[in-house]
N, C-alpha and C positions, 0 to 999 in steps of 0.2 A: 695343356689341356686341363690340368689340375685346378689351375690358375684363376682359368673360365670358370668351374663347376662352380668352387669357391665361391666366386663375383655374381655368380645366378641365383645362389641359394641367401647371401646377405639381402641381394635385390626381392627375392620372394618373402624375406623373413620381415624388410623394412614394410613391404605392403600388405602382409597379412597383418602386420604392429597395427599398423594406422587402420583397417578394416577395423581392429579390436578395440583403438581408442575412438575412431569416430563411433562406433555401438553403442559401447558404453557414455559417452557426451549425449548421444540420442536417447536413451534409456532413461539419463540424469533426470533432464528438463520434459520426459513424458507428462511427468503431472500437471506441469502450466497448461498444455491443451486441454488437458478435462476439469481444468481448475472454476470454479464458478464463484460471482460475487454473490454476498448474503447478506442481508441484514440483520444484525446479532441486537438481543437484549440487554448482554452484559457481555462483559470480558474480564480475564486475569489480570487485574491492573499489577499483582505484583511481578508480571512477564513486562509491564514496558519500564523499556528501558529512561523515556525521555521524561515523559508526566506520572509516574506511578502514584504520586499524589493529588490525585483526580478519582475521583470514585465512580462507581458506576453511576450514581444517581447524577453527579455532577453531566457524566458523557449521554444521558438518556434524557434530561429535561431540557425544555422550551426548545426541543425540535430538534435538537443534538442527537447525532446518529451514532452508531459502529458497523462498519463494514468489517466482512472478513472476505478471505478467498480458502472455497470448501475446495477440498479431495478426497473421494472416499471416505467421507462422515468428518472427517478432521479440519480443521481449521490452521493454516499455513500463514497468515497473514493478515495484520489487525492496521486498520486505520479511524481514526476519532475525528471526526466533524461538529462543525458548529454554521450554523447558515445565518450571514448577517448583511446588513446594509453596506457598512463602513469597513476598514482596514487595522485590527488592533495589531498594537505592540507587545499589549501583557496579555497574560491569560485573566486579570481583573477585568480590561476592554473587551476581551472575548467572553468574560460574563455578559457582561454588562448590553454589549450592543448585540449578543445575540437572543439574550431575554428581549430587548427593545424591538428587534424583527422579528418576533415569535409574537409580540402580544400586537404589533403593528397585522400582520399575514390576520391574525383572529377578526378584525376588524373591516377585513379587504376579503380579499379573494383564498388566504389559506395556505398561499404559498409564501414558504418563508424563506424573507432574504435574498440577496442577486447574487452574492460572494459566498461561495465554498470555502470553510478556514479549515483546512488540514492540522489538527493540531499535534496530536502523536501519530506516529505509526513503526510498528518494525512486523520480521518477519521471524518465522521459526525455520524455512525452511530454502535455501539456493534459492533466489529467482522469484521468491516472492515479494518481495518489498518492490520491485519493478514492476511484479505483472499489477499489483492492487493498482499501484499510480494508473497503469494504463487503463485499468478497469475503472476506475472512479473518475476517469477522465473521460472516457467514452459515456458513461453515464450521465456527467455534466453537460456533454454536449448531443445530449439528446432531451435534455431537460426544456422545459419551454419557458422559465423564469431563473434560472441560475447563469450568468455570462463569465463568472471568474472562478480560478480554484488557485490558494494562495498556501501558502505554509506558514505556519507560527511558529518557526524554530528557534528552539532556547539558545543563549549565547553561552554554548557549553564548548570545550575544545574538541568533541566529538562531534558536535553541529558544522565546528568551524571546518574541522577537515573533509567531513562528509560533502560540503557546498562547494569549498574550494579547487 
């Protein structure tokens, strides 16, 4: 009889555990739902980790953006764009050709570039560096002249592992 009680009460203890670790995993990732994209002026370039030698002026001319993802006034997660024609390999090419589809868009219709180049991005906080991809992706594909979004990732061993 003893034996039983023993075995009932582990069996209640293991289910009440997991009630208390699934809460707490729900609780974690609360913020991704009320999370929202933004488009920032500037950012902390000394927070990134990839391009920190890229200035704000650099991430904000000929049509180069900053997204973040808001929660409660704060900012969880940064990503840096550049809108161009072609496909670079440096961030020189990424000058270069997305100045060229910035002063091309002034001469047409405004809209600049057909390629989204992801150039840096991290997060500050779980779960953010995912939800921005998903978010700047949703937004690319509601765009009505953007058809690609690419990444420029350095050939760092932190790139390397991150991809692999």
């Amino acid at each position: 009889m003893r034996k039983k009680k023993t075995k009932t009460r582990i069996k209640a203890r293991i289910r009440k555990n997991k009630q208390i670790i699934n809460k707490r995993l729900n609780n974690f990732f609360d913020w991704v739902k009320g999370a929202e994209l933004v488009s920032l002026k500037e950012c902390n370039i000394n927070e990134d980790p990839i391009r920190p030698e890229l200035d704000n002026e650099f991430r904000t001319s000929y049509g180069r953006k900053i997204y973040g993802v808001k929660y409660k006034n704060e900012i969880h997660a940064i990503m840096c764009f550049a809108f161009t024609n072609n496909i670079p390999k440096t961030v020189k090419q990424l000058d270069n050709f997305s100045k060229d589809a910035f002063l091309q868009s002034a001469l047409r219709d405004q809209k600049i570039g057909k390629i989204a180049i992801a150039y840096t991005v991290w997060s500050k906080k779980k779960g953010g560096g995912k939800l921005i991809v998903k978010e700047v992706f949703k937004m690319i594909k509601k765009s009505n002249h953007l058809n690609r979004l690419v990444t420029l990732s350095p050939l760092t061993e932190m790139a390397t592992k991150f991809h692999v």
